[in-house]
C-alpha positions, 0 to 999 in steps of 0.5 A: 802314491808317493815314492822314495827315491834312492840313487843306484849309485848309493851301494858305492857312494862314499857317503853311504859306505861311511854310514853304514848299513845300519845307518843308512837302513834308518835313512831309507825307512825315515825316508819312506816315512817322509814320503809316506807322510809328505813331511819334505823330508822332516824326520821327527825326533819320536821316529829316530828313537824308535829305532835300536840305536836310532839317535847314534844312526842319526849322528852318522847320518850328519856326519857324513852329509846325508841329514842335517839337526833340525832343533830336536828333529832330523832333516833329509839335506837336498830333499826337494832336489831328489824327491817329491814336495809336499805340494808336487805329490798334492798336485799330482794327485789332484791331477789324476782326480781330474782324470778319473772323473772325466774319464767316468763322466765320459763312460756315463754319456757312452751308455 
């Protein structure tokens, strides 16, 4: 399982205060999204709109530095320094299988 991160600084970040709290709600659900999906922090345009008001949440969210246009999409500025890629979540996982089967392999010989 993937997680979000979220500074704990955010609540008084200027970034976050000049966004909003609307805005910055659209930034932790695309975020938990992302997450969930493995996007690297690529929020689709479908998503957004999804949202009362999605498309001007996302103009605050560039506007103050938090995402950036990608074509029609949105984009999280600064993803792979604050959450886990795509491929980091892959590997991890891939890792924790391992574990588990040799853990059961060493559970089946001790019976």
């Amino acid at each position: 399982m993937a997680w979000f991160n979220a500074d704990d600084k955010m609540h008084s970040h200027p970034k976050s205060r000049i966004a909003g709290l609307e805005a910055m709600g659209l930034w932790l659900l695309a975020g938990t999204y992302c997450t969930d999906y493995l996007t690297d922090g690529a929020v689709p345009l479908w998503f957004v709109e999804s949202w009362p008001r999605g498309k001007q949440l996302a103009q605050k969210l560039i506007k103050t530095g938090l995402w950036e246009a990608a074509g029609e999409d949105f984009q999280f500025l600064s993803w792979g320094e604050y959450q886990r890629t795509k491929e980091q979540v892959l590997a991890a996982k891939e890792k924790a299988a391992e574990r588990k089967a040799k853990f059961i392999e060493g559970q089946s010989k001790n019976k």
